[in-house]
TIMI-2910 file (N, C-alpha, C, CB; in pm, 1 decimal, decimal comma, always signed):
<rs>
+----------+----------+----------+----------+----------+----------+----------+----------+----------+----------+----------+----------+------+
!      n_x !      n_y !      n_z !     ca_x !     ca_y !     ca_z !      c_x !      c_y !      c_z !     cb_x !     cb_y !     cb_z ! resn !
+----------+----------+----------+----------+----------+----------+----------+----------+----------+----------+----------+----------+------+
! +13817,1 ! +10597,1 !   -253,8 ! +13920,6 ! +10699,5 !   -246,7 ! +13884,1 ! +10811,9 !   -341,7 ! +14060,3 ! +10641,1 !   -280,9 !  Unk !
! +13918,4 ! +10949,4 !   -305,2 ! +13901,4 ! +11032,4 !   -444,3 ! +14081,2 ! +11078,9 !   -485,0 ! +13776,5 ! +11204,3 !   -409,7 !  Unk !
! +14040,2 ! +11139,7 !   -549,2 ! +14129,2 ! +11183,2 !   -640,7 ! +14296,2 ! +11221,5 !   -572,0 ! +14051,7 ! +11311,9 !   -707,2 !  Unk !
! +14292,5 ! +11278,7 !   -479,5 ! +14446,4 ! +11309,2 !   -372,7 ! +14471,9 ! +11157,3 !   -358,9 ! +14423,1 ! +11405,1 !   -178,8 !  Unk !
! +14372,2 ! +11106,1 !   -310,8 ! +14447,6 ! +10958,9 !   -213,2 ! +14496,4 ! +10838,9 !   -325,9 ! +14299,0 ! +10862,8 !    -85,8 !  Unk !
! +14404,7 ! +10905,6 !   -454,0 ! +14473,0 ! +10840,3 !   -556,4 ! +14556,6 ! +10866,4 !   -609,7 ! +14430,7 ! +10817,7 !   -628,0 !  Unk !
! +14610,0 ! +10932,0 !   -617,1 ! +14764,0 ! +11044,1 !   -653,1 ! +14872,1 ! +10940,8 !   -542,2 ! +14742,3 ! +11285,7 !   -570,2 !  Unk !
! +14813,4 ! +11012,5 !   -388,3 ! +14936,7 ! +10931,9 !   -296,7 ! +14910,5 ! +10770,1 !   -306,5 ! +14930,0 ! +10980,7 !   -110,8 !  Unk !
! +14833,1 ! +10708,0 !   -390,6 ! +14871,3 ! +10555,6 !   -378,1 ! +14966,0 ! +10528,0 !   -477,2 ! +14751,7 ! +10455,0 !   -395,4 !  Unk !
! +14915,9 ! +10580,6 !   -629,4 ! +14945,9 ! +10573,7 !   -766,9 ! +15180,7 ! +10610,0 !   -701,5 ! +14809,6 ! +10749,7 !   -896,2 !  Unk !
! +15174,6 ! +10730,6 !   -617,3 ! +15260,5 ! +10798,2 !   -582,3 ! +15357,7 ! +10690,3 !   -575,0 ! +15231,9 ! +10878,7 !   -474,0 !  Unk !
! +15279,5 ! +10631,8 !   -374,2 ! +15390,1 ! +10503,3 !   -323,8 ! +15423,4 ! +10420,2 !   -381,8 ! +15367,1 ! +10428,2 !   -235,3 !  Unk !
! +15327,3 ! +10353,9 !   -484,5 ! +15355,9 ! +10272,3 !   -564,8 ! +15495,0 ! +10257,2 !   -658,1 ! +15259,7 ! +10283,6 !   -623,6 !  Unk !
! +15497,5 ! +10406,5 !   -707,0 ! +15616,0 ! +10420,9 !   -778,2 ! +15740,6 ! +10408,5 !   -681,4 ! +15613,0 ! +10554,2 !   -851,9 !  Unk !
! +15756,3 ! +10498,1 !   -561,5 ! +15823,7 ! +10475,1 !   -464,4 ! +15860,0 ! +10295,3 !   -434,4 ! +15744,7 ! +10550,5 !   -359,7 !  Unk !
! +15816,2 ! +10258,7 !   -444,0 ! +15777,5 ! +10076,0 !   -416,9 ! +15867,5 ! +10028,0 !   -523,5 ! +15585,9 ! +10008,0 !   -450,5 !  Unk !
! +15827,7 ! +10053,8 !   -634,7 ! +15894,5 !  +9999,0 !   -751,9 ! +16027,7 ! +10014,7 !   -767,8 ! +15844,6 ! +10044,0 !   -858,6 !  Unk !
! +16065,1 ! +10167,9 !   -763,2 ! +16161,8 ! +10200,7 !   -729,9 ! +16290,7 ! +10133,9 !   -650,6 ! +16118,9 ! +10275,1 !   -691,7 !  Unk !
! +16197,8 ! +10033,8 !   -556,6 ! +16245,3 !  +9996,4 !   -417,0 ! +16309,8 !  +9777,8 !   -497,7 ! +16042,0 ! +10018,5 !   -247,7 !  Unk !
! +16213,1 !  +9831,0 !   -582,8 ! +16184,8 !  +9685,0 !   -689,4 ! +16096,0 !  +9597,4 !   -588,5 ! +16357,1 !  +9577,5 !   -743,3 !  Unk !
! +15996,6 !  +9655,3 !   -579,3 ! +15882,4 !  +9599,8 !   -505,7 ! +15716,1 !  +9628,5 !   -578,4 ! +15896,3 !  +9672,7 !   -351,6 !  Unk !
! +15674,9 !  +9575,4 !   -622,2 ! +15559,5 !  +9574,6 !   -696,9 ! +15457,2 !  +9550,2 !   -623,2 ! +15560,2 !  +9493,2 !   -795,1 !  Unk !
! +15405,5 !  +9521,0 !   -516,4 ! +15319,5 !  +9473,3 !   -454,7 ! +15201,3 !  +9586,4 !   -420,8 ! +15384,7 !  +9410,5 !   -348,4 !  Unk !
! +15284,2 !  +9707,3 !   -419,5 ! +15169,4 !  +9794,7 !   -382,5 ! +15113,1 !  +9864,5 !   -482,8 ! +15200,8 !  +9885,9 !   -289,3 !  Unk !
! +15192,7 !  +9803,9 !   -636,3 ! +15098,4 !  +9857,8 !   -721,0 ! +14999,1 !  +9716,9 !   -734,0 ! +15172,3 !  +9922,7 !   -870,8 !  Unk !
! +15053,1 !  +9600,5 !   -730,6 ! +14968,7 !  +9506,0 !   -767,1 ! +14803,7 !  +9466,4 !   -671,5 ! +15070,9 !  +9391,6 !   -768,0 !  Unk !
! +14849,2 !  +9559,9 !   -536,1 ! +14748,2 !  +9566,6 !   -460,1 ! +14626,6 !  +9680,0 !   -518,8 ! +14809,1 !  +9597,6 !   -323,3 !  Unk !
! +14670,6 !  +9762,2 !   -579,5 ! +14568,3 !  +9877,0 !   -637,2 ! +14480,6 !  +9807,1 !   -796,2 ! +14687,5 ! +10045,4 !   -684,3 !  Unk !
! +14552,0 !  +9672,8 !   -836,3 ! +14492,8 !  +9642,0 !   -941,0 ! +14365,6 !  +9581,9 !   -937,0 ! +14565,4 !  +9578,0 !  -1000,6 !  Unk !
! +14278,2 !  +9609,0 !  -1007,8 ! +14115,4 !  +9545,8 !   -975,2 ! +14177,7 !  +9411,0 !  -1067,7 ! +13929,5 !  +9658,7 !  -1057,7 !  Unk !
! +14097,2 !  +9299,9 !  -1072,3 ! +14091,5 !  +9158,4 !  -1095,3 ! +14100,6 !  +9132,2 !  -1243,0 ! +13965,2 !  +9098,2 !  -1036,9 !  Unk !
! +14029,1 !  +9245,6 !  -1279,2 ! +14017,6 !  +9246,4 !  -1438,3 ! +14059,9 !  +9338,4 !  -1523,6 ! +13903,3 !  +9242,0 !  -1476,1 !  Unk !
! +14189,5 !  +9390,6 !  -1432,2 ! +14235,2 !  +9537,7 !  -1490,4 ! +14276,0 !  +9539,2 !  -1645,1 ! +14371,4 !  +9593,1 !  -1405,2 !  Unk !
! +14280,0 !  +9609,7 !  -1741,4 ! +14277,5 !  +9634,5 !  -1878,9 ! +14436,5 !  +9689,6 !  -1893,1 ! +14148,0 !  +9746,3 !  -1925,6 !  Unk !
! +14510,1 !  +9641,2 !  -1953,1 ! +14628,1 !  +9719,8 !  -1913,8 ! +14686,8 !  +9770,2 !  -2078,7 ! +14750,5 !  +9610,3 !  -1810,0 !  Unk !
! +14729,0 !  +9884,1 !  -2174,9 ! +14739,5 !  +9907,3 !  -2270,3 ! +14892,0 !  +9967,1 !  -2290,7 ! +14632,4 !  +9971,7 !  -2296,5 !  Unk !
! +14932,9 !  +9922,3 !  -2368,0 ! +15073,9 !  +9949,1 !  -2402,3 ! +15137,7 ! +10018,2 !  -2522,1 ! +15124,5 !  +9841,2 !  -2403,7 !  Unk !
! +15231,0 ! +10103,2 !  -2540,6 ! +15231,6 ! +10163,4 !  -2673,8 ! +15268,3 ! +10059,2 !  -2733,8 ! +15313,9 ! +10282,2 !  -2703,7 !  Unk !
! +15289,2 ! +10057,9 !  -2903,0 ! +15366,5 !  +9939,4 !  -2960,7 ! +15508,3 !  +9971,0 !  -3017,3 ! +15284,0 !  +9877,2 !  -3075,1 !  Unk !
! +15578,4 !  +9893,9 !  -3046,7 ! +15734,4 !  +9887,0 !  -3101,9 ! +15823,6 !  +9874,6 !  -3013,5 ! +15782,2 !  +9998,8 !  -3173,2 !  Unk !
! +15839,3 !  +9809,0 !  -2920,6 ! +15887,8 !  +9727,7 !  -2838,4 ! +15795,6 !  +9623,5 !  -2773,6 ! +15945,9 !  +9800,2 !  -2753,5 !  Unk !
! +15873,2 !  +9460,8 !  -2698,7 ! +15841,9 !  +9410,7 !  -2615,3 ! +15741,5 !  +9410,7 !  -2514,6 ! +15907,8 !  +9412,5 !  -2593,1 !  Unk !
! +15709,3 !  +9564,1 !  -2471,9 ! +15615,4 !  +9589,4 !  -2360,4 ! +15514,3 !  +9600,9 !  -2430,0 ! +15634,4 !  +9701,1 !  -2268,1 !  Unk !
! +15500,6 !  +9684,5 !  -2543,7 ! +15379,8 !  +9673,6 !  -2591,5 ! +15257,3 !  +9593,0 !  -2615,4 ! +15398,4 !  +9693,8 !  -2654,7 !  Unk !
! +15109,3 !  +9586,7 !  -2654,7 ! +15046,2 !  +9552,5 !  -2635,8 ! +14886,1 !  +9572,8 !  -2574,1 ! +15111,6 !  +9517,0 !  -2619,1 !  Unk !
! +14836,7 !  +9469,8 !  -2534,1 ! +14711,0 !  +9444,9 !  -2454,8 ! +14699,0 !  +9359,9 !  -2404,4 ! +14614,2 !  +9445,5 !  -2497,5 !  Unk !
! +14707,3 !  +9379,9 !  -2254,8 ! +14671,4 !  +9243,2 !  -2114,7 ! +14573,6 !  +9291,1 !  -2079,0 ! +14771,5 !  +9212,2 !  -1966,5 !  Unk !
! +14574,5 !  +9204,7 !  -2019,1 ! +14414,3 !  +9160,5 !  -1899,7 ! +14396,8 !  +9114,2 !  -1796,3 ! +14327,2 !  +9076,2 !  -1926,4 !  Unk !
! +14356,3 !  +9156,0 !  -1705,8 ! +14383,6 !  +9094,8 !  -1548,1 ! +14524,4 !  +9072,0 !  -1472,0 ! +14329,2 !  +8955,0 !  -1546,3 !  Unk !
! +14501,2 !  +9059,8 !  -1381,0 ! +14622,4 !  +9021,1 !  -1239,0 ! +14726,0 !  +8955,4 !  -1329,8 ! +14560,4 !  +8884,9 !  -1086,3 !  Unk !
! +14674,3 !  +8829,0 !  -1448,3 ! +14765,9 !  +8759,4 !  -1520,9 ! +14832,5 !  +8870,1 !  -1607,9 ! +14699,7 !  +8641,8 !  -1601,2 !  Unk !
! +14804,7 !  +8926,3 !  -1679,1 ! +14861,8 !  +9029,2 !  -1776,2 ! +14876,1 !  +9083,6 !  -1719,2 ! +14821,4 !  +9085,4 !  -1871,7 !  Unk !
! +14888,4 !  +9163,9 !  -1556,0 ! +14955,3 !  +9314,9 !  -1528,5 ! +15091,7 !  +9180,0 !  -1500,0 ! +14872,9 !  +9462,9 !  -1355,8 !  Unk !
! +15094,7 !  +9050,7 !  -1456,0 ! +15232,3 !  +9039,2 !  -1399,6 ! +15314,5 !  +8964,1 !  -1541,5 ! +15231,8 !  +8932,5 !  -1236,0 !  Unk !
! +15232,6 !  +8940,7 !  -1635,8 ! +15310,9 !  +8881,2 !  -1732,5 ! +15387,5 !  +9049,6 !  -1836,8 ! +15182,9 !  +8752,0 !  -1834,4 !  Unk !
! +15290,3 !  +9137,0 !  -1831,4 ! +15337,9 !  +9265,2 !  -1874,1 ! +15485,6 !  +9314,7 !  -1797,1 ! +15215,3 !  +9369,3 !  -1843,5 !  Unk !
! +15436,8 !  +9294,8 !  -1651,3 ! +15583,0 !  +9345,5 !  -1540,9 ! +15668,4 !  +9257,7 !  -1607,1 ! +15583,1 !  +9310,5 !  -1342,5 !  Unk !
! +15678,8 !  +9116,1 !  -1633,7 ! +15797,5 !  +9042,3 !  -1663,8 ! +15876,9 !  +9088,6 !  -1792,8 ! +15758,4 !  +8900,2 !  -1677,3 !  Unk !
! +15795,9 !  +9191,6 !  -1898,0 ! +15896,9 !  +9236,3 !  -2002,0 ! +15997,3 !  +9308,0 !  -1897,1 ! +15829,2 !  +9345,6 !  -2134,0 !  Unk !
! +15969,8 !  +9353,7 !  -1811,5 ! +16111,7 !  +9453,1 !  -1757,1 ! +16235,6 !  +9397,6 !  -1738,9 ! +16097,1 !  +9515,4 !  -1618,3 !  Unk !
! +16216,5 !  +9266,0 !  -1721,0 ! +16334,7 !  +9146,1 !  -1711,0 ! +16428,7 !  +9155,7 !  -1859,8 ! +16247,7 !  +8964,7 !  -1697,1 !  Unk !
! +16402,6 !  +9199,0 !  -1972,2 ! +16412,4 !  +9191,1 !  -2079,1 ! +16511,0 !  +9312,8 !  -2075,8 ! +16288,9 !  +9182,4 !  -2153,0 !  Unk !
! +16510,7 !  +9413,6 !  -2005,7 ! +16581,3 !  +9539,0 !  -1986,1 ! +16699,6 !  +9548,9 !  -1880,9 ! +16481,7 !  +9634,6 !  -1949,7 !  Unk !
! +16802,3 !  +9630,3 !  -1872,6 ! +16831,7 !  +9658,1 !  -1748,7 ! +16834,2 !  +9810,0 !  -1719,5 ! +16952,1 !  +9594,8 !  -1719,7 !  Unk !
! +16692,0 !  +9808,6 !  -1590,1 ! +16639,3 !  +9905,4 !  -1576,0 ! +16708,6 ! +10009,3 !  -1441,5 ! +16504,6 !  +9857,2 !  -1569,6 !  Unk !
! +16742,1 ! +10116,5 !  -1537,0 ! +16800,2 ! +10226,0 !  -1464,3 ! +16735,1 ! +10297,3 !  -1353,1 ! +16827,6 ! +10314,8 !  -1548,8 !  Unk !
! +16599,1 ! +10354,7 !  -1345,6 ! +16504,5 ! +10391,6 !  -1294,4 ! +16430,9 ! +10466,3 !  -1358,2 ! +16526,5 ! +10429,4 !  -1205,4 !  Unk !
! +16391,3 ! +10585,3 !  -1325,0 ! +16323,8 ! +10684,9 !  -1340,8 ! +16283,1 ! +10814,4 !  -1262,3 ! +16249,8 ! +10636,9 !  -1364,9 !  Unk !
! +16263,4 ! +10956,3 !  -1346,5 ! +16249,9 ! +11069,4 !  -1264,6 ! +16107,4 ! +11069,1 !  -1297,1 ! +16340,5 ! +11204,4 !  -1294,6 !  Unk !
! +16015,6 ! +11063,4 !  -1154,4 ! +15852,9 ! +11142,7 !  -1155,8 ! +15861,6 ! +11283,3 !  -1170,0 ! +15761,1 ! +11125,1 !  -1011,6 !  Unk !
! +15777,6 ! +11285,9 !  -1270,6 ! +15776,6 ! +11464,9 !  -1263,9 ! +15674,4 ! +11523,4 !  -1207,5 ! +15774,8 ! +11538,7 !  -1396,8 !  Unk !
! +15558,9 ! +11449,3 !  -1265,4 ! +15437,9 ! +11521,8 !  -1167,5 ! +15330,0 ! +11416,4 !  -1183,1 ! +15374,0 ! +11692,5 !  -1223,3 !  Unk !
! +15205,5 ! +11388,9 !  -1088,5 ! +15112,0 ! +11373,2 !  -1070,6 ! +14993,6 ! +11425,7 !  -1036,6 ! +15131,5 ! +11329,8 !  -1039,4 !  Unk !
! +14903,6 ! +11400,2 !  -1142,5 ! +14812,7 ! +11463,1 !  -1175,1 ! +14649,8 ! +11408,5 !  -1175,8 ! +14859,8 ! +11497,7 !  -1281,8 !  Unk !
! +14549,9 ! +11462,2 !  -1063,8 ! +14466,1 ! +11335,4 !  -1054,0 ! +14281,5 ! +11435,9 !  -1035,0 ! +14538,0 ! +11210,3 !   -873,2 !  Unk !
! +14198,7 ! +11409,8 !  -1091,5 ! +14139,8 ! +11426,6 !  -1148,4 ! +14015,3 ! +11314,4 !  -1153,6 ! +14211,5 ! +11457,4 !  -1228,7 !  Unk !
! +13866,1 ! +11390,8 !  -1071,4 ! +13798,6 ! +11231,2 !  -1032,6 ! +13839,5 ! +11095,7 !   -984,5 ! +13752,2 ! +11185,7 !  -1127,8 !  Unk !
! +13870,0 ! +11015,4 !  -1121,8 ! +13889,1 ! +10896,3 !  -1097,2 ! +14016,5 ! +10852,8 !  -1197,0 ! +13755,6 ! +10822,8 !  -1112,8 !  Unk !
! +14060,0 ! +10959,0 !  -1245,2 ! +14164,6 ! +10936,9 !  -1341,2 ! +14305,4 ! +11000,1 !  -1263,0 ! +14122,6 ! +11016,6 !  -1494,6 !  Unk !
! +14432,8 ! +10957,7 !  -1259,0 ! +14554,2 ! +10979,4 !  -1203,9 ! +14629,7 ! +10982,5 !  -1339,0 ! +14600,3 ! +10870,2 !  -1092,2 !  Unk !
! +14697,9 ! +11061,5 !  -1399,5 ! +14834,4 ! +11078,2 !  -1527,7 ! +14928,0 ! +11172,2 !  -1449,5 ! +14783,4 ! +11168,9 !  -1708,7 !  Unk !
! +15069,1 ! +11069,4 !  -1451,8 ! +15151,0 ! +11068,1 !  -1427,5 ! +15253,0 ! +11065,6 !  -1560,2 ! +15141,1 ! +10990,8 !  -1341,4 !  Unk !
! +15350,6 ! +11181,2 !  -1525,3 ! +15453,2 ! +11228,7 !  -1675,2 ! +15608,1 ! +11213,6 !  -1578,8 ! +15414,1 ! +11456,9 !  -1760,7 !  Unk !
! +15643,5 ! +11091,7 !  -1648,0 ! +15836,4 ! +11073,0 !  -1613,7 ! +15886,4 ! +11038,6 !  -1694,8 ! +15903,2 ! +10979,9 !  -1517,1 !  Unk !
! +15988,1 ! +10990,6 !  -1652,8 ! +16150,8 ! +11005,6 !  -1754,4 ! +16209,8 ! +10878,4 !  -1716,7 ! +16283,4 ! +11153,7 !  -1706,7 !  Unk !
! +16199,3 ! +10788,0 !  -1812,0 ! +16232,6 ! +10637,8 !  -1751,9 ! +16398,1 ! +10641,4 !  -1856,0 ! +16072,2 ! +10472,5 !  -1806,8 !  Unk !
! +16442,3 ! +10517,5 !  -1785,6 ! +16596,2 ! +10525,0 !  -1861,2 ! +16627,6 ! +10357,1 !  -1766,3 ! +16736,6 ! +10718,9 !  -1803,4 !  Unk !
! +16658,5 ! +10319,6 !  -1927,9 ! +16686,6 ! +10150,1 !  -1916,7 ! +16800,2 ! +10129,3 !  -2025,9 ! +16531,9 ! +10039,8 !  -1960,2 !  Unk !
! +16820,1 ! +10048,4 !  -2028,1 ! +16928,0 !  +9975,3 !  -2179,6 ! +16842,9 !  +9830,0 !  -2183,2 ! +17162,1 !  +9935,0 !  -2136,1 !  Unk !
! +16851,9 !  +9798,3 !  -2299,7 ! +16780,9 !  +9672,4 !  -2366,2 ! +16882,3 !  +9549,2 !  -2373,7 ! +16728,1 !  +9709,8 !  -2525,2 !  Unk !
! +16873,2 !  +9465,8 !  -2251,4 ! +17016,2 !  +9352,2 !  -2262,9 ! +17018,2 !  +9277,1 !  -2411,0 ! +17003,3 !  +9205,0 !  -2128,2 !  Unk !
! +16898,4 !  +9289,0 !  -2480,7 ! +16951,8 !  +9204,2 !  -2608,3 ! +17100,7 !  +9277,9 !  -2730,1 ! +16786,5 !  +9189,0 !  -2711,4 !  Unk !
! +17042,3 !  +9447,7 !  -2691,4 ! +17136,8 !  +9472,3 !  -2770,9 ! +17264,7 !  +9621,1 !  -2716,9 ! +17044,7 !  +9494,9 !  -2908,8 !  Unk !
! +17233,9 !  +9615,9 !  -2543,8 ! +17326,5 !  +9720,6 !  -2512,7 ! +17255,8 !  +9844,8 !  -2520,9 ! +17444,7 !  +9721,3 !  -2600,8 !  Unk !
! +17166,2 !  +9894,0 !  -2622,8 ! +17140,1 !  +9992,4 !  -2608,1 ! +17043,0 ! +10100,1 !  -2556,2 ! +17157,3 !  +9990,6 !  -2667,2 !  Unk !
! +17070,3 ! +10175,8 !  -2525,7 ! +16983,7 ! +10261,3 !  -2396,6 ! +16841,0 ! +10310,8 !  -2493,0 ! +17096,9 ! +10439,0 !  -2317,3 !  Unk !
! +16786,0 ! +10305,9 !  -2381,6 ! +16637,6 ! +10343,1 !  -2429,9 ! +16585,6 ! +10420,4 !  -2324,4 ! +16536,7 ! +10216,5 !  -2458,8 !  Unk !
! +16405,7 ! +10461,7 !  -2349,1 ! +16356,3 ! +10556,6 !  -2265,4 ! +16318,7 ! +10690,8 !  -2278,6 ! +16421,3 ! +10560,1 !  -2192,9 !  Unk !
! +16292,7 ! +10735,6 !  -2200,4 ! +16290,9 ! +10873,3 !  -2195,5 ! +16091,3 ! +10939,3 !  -2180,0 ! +16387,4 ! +10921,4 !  -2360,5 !  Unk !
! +16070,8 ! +11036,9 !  -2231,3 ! +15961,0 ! +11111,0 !  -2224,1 ! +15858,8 ! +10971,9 !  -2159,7 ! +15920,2 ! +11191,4 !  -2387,9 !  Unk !
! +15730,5 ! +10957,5 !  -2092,3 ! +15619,1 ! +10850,2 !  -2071,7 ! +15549,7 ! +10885,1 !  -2015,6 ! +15632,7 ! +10742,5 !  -2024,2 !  Unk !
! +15415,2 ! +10880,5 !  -2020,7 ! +15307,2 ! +10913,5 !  -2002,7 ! +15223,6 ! +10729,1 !  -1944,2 ! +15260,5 ! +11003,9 !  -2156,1 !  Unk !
! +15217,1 ! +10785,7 !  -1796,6 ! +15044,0 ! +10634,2 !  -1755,0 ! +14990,0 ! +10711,6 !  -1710,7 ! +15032,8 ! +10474,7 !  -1629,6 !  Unk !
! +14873,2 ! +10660,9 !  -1782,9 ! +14698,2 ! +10682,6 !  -1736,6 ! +14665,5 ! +10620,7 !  -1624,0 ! +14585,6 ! +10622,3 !  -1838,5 !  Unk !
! +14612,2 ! +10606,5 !  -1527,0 ! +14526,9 ! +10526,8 !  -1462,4 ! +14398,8 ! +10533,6 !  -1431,4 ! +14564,6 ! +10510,7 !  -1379,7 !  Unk !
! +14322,2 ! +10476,6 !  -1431,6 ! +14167,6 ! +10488,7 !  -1428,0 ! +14128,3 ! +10416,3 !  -1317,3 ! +14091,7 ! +10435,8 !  -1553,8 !  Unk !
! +14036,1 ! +10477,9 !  -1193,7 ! +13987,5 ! +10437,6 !  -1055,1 ! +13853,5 ! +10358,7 !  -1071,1 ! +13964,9 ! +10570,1 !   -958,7 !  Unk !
! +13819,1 ! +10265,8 !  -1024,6 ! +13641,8 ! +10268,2 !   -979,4 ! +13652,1 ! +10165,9 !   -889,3 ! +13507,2 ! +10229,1 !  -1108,0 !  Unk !
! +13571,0 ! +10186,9 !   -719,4 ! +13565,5 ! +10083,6 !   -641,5 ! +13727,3 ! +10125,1 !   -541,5 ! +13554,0 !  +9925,9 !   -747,3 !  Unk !
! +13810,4 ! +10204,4 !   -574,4 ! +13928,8 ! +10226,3 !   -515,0 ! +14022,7 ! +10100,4 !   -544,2 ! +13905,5 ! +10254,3 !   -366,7 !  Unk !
! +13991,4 ! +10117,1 !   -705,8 ! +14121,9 ! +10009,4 !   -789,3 ! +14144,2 ! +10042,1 !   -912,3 ! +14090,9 !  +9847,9 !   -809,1 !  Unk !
! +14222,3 !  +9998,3 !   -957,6 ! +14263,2 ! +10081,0 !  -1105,4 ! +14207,2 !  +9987,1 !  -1180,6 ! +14433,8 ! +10112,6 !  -1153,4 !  Unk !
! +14128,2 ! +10037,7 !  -1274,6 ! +14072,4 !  +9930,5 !  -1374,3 ! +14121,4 !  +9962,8 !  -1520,1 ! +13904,4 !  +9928,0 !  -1372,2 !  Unk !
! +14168,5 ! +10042,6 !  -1497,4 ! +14280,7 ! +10073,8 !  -1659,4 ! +14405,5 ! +10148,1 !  -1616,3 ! +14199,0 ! +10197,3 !  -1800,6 !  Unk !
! +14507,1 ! +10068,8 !  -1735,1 ! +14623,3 ! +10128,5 !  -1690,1 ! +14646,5 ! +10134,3 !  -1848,2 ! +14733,4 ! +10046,1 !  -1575,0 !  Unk !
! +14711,2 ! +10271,8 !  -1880,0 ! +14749,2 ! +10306,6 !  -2048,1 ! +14896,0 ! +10342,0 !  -2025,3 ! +14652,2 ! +10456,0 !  -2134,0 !  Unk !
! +14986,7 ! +10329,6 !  -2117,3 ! +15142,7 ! +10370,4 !  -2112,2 ! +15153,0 ! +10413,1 !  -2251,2 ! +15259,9 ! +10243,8 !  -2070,5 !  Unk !
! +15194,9 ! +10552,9 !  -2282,1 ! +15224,1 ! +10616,3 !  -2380,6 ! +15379,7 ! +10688,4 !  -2362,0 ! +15108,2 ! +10705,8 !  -2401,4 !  Unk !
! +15471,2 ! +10658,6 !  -2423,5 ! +15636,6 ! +10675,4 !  -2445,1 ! +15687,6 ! +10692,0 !  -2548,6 ! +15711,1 ! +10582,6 !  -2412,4 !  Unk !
! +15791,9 ! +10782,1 !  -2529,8 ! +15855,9 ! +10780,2 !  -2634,7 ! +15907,7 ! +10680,4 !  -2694,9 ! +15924,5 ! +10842,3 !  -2625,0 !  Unk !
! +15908,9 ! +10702,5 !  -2896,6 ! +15922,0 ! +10563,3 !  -2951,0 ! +16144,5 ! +10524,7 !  -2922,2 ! +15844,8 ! +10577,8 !  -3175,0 !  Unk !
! +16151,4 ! +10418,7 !  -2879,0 ! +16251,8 ! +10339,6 !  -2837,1 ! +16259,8 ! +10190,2 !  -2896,6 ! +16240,5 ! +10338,6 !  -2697,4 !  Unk !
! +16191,3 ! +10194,8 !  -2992,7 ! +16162,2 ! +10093,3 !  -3129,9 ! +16338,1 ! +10054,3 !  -3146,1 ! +16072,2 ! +10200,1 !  -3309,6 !  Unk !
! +16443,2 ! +10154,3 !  -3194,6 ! +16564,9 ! +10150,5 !  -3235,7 ! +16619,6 ! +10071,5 !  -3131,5 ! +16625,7 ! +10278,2 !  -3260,5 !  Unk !
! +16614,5 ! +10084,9 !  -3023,6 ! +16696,4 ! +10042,0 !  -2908,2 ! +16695,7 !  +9878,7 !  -2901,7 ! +16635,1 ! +10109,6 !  -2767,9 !  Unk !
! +16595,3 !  +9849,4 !  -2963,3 ! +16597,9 !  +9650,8 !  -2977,1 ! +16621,8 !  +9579,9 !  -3071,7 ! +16482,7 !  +9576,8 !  -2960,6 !  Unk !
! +16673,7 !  +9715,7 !  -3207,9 ! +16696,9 !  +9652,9 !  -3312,0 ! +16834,4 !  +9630,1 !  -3287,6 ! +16658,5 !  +9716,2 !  -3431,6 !  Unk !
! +16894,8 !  +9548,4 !  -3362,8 ! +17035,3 !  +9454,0 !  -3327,0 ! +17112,2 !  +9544,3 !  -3473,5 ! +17011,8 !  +9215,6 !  -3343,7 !  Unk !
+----------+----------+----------+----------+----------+----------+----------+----------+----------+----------+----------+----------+------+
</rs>
């Protein structure tokens, strides 16, 4: 794929999720995808593979997730960054979190072999 068709997959995907259907991002994941997380919350971190993109998806369980506005997609060779506006509340303590976020995605073979998430800090929102 180049760079458009990676935009409209990266795209549906979100559409999908949206839908609370993951499958069509989990179909774009290569086997050994690298997945990087900001830190100071739950999601944060570093996974690895099919196991870590779905043990990463399971922090969302941890939230109750409002959705999110896409603002734009942006794609470039083999790289896709995407800038939205996510909005959740944290069931441990009620309070809302979210906002500004930034994913990277990185292509080779027509699969994402890196996925980066950079957000605003929402550290406060899990403190009790």
């Amino acid at each position: 794929m180049g760079a458009a068709e990676n935009a409209k997959a990266v795209r549906a995907a979100y559409e999908a999720f949206l839908q609370e259907d993951i499958q069509p991002m989990v179909s774009l994941m290569s086997e050994d995808v690298e997945i990087t997380n900001y830190e100071g919350n739950p999601f944060g971190g570093h996974y690895q593979g099919l196991t870590g993109f779905t043990e990463y998806m399971g922090t969302i369980e941890l939230t109750e997730f409002e959705g999110f506005d896409l603002e734009s997609v942006l794609a470039e060779g083999d790289r896709v960054v995407s800038v939205l506006t996510t909005r959740y509340k944290v069931k441990a303590t009620g309070k809302p979190a979210g906002g500004l976020t930034v994913h990277v995605f990185d292509f080779a073979d027509d699969k994402i072999v890196r996925f980066r998430e950079v957000a605003a800090d929402d550290g406060s929102a899990w403190e009790a």
